[in-house]
BANULO-206756 format. One record per residue: x, y, z of N, C-alpha, C in turn; residue number from 0; residue in one letter. Coordinates in nm, 4 decimals. Each point is the difference from the previous one (the first is absolute). Example, Ala and Ser with C-alpha at 12.3 -4.5 7.8 and 13.67 -1.06 7.14 Angstrom:
# BANULO-206756
{n_c1 = 1.3190&n_c2 = -0.5690&n_c3 = 0.7800&ca_c1 = -0.0890&ca_c2 = 0.1190&ca_c3 = 0.0000&c_c1 = 0.0900&c_c2 = 0.1200&c_c3 = 0.0000&num = 0&residuo = A}
{n_c1 = -0.0350&n_c2 = 0.1050&n_c3 = -0.0720&ca_c1 = 0.0820&ca_c2 = 0.1190&ca_c3 = 0.0060&c_c1 = -0.0770&c_c2 = 0.1090&c_c3 = 0.0730&num = 1&residuo = S}
***
This chain:
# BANULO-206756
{n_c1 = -0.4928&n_c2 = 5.5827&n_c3 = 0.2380&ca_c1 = -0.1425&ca_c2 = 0.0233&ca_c3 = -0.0114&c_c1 = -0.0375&c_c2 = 0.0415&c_c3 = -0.1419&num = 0&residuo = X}
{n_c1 = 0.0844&n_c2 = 0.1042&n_c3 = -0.0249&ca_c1 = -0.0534&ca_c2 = 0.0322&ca_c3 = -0.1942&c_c1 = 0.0296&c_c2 = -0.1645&c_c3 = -0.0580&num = 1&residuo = X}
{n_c1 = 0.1107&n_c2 = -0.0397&n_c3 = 0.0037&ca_c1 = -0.0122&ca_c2 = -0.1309&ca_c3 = -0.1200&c_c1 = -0.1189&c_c2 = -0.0862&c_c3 = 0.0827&num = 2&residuo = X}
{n_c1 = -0.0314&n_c2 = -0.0228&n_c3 = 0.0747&ca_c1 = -0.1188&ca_c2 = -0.0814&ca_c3 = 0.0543&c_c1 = -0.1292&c_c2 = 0.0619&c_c3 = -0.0881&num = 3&residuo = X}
{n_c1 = -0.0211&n_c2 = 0.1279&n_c3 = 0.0301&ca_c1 = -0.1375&ca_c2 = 0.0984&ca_c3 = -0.0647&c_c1 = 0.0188&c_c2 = -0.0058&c_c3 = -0.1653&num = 4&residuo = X}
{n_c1 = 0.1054&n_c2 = 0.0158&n_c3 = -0.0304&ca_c1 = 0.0272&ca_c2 = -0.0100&ca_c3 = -0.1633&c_c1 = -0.0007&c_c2 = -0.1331&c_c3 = -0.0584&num = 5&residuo = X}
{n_c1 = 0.0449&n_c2 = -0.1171&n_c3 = 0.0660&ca_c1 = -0.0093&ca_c2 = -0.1226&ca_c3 = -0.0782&c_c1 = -0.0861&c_c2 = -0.0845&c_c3 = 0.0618&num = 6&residuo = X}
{n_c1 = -0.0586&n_c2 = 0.0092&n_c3 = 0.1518&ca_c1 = -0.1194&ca_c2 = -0.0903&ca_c3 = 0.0035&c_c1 = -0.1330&c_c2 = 0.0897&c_c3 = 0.0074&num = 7&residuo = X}
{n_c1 = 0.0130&n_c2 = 0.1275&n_c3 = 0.0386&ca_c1 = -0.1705&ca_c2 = 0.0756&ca_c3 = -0.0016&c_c1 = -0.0116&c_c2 = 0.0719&c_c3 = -0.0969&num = 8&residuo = X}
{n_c1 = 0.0098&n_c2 = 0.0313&n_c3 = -0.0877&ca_c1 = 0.0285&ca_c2 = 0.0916&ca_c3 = -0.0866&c_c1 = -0.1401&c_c2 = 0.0633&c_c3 = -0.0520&num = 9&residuo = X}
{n_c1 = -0.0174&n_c2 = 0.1415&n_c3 = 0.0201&ca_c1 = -0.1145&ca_c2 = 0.0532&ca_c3 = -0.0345&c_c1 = -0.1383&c_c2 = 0.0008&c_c3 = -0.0299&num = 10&residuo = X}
{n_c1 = 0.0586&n_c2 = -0.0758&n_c3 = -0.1670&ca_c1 = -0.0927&ca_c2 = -0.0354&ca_c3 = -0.0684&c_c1 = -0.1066&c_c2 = -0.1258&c_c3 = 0.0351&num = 11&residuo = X}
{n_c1 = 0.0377&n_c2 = -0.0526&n_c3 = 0.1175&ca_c1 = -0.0615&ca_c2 = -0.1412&ca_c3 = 0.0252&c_c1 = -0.0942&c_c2 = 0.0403&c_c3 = 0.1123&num = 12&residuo = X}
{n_c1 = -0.1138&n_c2 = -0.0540&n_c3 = 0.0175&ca_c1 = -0.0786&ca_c2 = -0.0028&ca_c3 = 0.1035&c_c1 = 0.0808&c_c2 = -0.0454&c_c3 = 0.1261&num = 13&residuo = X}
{n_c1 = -0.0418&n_c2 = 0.0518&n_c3 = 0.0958&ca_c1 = 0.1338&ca_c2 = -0.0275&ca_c3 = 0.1290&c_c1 = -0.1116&c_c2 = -0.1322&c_c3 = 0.0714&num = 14&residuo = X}
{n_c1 = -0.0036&n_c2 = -0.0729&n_c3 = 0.1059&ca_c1 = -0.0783&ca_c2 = -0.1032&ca_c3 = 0.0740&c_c1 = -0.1077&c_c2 = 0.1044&c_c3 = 0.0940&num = 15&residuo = X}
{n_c1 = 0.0131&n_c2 = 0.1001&n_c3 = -0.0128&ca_c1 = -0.1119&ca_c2 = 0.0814&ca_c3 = 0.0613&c_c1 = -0.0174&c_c2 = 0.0047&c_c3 = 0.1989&num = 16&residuo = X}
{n_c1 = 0.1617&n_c2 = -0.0713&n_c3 = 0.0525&ca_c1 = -0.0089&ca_c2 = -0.0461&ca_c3 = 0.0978&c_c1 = 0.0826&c_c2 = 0.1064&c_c3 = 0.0872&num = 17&residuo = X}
{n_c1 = -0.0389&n_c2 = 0.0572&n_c3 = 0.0967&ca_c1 = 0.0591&ca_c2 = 0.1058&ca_c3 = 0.0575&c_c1 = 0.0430&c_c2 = -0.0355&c_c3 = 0.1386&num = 18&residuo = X}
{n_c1 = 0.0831&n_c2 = 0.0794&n_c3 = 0.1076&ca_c1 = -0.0048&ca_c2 = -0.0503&ca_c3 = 0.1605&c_c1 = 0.0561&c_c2 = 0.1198&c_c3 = 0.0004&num = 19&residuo = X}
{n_c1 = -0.0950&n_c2 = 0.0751&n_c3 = 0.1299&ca_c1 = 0.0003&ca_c2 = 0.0967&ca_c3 = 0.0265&c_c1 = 0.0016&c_c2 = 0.0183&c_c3 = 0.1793&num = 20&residuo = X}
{n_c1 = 0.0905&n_c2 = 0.0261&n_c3 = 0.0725&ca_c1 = -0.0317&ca_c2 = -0.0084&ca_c3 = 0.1494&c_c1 = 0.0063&c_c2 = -0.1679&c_c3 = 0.0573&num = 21&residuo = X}
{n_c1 = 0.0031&n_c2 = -0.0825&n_c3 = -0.1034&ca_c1 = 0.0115&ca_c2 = -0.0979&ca_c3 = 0.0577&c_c1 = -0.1008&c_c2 = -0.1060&c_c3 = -0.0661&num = 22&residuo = X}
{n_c1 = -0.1003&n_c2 = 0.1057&n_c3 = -0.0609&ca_c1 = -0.1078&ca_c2 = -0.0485&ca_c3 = -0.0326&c_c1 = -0.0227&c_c2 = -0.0639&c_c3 = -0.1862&num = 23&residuo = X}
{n_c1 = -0.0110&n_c2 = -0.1029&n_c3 = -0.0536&ca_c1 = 0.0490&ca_c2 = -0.0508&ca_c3 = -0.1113&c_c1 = -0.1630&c_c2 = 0.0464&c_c3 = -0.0334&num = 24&residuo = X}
{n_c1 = -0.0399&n_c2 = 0.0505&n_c3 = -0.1215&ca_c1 = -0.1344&ca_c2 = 0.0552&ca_c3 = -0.0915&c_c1 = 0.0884&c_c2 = -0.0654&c_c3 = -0.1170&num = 25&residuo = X}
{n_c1 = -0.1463&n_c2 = -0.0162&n_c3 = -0.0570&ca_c1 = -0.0151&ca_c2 = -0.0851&ca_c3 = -0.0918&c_c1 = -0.1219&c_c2 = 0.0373&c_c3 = -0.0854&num = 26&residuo = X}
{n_c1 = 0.0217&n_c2 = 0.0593&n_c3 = -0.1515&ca_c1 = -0.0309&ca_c2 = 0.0737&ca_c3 = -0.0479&c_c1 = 0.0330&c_c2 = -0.0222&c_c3 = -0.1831&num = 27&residuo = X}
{n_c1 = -0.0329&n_c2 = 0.1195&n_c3 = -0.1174&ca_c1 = 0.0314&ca_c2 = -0.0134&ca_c3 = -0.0974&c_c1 = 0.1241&c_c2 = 0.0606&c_c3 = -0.0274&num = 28&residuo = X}
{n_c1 = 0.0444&n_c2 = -0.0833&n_c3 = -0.1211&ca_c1 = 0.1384&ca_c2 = 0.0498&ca_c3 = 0.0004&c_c1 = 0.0348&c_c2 = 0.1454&c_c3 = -0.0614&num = 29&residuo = X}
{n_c1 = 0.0992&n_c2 = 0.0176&n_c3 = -0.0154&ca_c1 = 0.0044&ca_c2 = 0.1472&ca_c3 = -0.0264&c_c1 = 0.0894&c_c2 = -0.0552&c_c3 = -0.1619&num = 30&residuo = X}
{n_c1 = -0.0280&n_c2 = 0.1428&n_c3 = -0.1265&ca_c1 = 0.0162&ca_c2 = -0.0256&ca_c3 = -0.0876&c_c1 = 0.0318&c_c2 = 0.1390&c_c3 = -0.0579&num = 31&residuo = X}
{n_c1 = 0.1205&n_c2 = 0.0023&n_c3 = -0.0573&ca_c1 = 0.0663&ca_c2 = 0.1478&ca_c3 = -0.0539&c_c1 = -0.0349&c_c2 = 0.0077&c_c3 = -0.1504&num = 32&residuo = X}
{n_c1 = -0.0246&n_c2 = 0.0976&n_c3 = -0.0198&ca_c1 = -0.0406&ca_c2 = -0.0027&ca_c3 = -0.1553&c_c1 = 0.1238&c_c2 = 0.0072&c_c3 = -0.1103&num = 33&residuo = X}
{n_c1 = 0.0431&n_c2 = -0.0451&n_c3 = -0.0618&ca_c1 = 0.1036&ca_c2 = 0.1107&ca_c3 = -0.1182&c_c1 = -0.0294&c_c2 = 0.0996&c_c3 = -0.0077&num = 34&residuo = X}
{n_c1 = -0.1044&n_c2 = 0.0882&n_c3 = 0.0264&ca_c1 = 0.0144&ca_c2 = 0.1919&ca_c3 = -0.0444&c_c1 = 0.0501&c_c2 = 0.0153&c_c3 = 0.0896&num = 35&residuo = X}
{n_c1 = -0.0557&n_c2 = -0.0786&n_c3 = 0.1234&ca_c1 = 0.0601&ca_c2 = 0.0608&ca_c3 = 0.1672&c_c1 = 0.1810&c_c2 = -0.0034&c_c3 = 0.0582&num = 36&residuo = X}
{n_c1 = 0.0925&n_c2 = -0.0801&n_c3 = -0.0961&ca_c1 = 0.0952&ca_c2 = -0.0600&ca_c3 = -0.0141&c_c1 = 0.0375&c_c2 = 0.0983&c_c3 = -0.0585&num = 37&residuo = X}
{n_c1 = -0.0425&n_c2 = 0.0357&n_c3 = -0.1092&ca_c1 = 0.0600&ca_c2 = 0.0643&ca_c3 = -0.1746&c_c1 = 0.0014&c_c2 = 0.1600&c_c3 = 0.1156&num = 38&residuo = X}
{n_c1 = -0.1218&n_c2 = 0.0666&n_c3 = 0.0584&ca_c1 = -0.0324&ca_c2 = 0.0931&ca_c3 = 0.0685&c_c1 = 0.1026&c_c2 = 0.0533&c_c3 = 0.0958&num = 39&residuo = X}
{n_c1 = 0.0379&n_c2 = -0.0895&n_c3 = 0.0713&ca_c1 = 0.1054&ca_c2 = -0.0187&ca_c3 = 0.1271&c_c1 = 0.1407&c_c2 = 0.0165&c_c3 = -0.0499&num = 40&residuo = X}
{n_c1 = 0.0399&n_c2 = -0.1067&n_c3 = -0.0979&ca_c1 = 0.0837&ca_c2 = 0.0536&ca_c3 = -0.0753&c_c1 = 0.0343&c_c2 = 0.0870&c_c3 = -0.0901&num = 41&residuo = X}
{n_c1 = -0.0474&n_c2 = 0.0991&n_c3 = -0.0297&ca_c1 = 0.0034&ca_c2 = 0.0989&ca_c3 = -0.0623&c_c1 = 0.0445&c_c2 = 0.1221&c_c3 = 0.0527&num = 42&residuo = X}
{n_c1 = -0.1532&n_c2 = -0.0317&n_c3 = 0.1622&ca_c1 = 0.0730&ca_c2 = 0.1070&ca_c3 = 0.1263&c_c1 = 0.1418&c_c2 = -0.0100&c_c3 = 0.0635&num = 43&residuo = X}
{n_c1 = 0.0305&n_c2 = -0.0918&n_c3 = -0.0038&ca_c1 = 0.1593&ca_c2 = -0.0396&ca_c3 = 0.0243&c_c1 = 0.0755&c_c2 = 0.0604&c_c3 = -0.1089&num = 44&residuo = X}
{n_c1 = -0.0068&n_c2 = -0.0227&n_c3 = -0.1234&ca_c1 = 0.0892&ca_c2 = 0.0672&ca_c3 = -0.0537&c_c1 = -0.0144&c_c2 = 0.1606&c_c3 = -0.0349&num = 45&residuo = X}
{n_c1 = -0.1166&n_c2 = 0.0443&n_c3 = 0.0107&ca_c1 = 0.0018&ca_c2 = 0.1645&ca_c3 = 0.0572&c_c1 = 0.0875&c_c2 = 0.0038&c_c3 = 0.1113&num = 46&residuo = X}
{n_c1 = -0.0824&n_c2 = -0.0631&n_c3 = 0.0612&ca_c1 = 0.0929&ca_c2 = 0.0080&ca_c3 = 0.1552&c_c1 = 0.1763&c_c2 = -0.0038&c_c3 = 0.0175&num = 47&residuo = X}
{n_c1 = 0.0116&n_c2 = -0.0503&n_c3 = -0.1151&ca_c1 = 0.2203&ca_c2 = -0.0101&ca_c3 = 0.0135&c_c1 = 0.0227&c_c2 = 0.0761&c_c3 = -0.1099&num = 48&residuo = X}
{n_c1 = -0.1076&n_c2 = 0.0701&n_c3 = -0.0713&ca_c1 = 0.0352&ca_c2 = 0.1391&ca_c3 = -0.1430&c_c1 = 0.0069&c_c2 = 0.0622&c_c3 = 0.0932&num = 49&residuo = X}
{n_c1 = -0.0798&n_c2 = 0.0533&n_c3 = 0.0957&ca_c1 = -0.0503&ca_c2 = 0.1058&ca_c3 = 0.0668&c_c1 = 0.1436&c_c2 = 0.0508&c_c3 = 0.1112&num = 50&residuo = X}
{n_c1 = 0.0679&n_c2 = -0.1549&n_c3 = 0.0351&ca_c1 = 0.0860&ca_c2 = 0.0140&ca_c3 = 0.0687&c_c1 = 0.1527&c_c2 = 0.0431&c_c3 = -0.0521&num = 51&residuo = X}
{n_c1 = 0.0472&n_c2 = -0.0922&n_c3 = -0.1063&ca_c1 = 0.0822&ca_c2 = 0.0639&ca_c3 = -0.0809&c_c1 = -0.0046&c_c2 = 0.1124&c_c3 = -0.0366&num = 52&residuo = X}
{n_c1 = -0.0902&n_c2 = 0.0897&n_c3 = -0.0306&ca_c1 = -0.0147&ca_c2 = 0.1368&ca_c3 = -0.0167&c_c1 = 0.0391&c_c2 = 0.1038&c_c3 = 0.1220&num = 53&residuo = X}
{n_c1 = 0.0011&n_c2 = -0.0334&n_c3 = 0.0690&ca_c1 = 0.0197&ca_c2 = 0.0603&ca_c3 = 0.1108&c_c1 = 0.1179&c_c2 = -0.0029&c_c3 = 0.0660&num = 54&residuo = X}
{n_c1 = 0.0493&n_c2 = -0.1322&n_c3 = -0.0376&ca_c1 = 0.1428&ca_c2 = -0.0193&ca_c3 = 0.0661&c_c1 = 0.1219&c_c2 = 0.0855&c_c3 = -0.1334&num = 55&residuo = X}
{n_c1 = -0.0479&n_c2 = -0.0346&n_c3 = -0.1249&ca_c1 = 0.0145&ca_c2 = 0.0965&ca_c3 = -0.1629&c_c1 = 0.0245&c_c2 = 0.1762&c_c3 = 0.0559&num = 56&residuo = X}
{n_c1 = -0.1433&n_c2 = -0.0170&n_c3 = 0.0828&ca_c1 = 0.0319&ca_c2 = 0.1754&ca_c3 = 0.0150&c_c1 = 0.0626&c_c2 = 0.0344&c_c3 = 0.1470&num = 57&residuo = X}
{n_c1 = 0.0308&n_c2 = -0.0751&n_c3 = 0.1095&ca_c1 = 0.0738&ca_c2 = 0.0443&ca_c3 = 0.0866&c_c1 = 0.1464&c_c2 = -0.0670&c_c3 = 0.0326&num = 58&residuo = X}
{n_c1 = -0.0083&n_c2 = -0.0959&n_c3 = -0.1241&ca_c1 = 0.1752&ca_c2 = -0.0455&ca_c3 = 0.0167&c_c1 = 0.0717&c_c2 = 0.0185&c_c3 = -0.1674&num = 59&residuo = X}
{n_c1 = 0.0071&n_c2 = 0.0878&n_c3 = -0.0099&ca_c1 = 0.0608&ca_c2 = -0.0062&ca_c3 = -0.1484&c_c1 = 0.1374&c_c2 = -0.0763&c_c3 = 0.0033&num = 60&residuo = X}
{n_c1 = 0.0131&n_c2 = -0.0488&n_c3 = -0.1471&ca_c1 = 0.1110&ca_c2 = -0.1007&ca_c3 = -0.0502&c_c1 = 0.0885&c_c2 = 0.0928&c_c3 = -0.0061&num = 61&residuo = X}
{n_c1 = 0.1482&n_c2 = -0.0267&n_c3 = 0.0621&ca_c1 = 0.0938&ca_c2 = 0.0600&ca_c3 = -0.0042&c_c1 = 0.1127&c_c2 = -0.0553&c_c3 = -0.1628&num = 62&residuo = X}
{n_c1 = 0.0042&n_c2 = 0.0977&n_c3 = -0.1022&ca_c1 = 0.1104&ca_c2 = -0.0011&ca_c3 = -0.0658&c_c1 = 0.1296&c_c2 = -0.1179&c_c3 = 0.0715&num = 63&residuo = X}
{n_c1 = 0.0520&n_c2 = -0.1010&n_c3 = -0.0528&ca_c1 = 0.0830&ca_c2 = -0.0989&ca_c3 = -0.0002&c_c1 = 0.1347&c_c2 = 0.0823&c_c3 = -0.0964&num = 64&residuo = X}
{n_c1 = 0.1060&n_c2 = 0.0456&n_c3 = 0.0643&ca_c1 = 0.1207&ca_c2 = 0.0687&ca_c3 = -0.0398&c_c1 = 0.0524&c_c2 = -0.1285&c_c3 = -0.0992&num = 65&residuo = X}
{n_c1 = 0.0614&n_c2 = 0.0132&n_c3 = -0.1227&ca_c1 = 0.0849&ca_c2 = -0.0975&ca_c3 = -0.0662&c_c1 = 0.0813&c_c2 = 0.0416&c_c3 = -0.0236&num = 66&residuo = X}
***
């Protein structure tokens, strides 16, 4: 499903605006992601895995490797 969403729908493109919901196919405008909204999202993601490394930093400390 990601390589499907990443190499044929990919964000930046207007989608066919075509939905099915319950059974029921609507038909509608397409939906359209902005680059800030992209740039935005990704950004929160990478807070989001600082935020996590930090935490794993402060409750698993690196053990000294004896040589």
């Amino acid at each position: 499903m990601r390589n499907d969403i990443a190499h044929n729908h990919p964000p930046y493109r207007i989608d066919s605006g075509i939905r099915k919901i319950n059974g029921i196919e609507l038909w509608g405008v397409g939906k359209y992601t902005t680059s800030s909204e992209i740039k935005a999202a990704m950004i929160g993601l990478l807070r989001s895995i600082k935020a996590t490394f930090e935490v794993l930093e402060k409750h698993l400390p690196i053990k000294e490797v004896a040589k």
